[in-house]
Legacy VTK file of the C-alpha trace (Angstrom):
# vtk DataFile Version 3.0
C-alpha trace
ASCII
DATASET POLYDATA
POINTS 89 float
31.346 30.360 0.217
28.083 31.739 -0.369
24.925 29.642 -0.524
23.003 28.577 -3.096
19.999 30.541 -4.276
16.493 29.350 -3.387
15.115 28.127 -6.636
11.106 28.187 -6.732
9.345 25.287 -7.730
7.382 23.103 -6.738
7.602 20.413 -3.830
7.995 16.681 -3.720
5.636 15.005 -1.484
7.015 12.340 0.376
5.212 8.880 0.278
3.868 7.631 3.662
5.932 4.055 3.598
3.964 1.964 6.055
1.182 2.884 3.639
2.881 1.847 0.439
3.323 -1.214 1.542
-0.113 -1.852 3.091
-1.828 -0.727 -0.593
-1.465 -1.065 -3.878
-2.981 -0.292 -6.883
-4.239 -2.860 -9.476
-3.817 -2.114 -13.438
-7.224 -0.971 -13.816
-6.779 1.530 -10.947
-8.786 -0.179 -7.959
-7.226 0.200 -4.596
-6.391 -3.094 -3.348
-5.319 -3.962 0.708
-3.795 -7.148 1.964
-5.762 -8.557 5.088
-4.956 -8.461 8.703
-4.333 -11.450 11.300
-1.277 -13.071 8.829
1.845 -12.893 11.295
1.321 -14.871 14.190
-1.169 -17.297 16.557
-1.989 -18.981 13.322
-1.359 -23.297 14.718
-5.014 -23.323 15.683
-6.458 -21.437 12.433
-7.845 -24.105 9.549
-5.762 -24.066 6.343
-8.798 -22.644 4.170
-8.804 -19.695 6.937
-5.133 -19.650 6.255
-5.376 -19.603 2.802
-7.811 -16.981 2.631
-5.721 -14.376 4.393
-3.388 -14.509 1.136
-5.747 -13.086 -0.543
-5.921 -8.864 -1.502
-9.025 -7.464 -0.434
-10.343 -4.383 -2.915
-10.715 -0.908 -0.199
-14.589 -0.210 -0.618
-14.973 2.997 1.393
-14.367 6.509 -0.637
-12.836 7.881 2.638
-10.171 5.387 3.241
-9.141 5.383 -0.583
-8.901 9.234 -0.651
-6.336 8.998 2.699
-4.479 6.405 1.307
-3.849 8.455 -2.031
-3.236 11.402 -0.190
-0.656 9.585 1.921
0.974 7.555 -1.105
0.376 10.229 -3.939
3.026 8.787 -6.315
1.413 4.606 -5.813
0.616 4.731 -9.413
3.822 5.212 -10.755
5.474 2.445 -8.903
5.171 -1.204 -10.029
3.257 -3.582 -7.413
4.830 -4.133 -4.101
6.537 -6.917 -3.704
6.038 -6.927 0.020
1.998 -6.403 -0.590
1.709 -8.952 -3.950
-1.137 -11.242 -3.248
0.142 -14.939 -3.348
3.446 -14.691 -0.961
3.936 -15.500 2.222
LINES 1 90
89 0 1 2 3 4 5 6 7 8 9 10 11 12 13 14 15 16 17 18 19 20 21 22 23 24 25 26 27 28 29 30 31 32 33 34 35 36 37 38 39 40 41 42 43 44 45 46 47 48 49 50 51 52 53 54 55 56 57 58 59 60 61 62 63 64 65 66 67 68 69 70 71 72 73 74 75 76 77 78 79 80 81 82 83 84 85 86 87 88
C-alpha cells in the first residue's frame, strides 16, 4: 500500500500544558498567574494569608508574558481554565 503524499502546509504548535494551566488570559487580554505556596504547610498560615493566595496575580514583566505566549500560543482561543479560575480551591 503506498503512503500518503506529504501535503505542505503549515504546522500546529503544540501548547506547553503545565503552562496553560499556570496562565490565563483575562477578556481584556491581560496575562493573569495564580500564586505560589497554595498546596501544602498551610495549618500555621492566618486565614487572610490564606485567602489571599486565591487570588490571580496580573504577570507584570514583558519577558515572562512573551514566554508564556510563545509556550501557550493558542491561550486566547480557549475559555478560562478551570484548573487556574481565581476563586476555587
Amino acid at each position: 500500500m503506498p503512503r500518503k503524499p506529504k501535503t505542505k502546509g503549515k504546522y500546529k504548535m503544540k501548547t506547553h500544558k503545565a503552562t496553560a494551566k499556570r496562565f490565563r488570559l483575562t477578556g481584556s487580554g491581560k496575562l493573569v498567574r495564580t500564586k505560589a505556596g497554595k498546596s501544602h504547610l498551610r495549618r500555621k498560615t492566618s486565614k487572610r494569608t490564606k485567602r489571599l493566595f486565591s487570588k490571580m496575580v496580573p504577570v507584570k514583566g514583558k519577558g515572562i508574558a512573551k514566554k508564556v505566549k510563545r509556550l501557550a500560543p493558542y491561550m486566547s482561543k480557549y475559555k478560562a481554565n478551570p484548573n487556574a479560575r481565581s476563586g476555587q480551591k
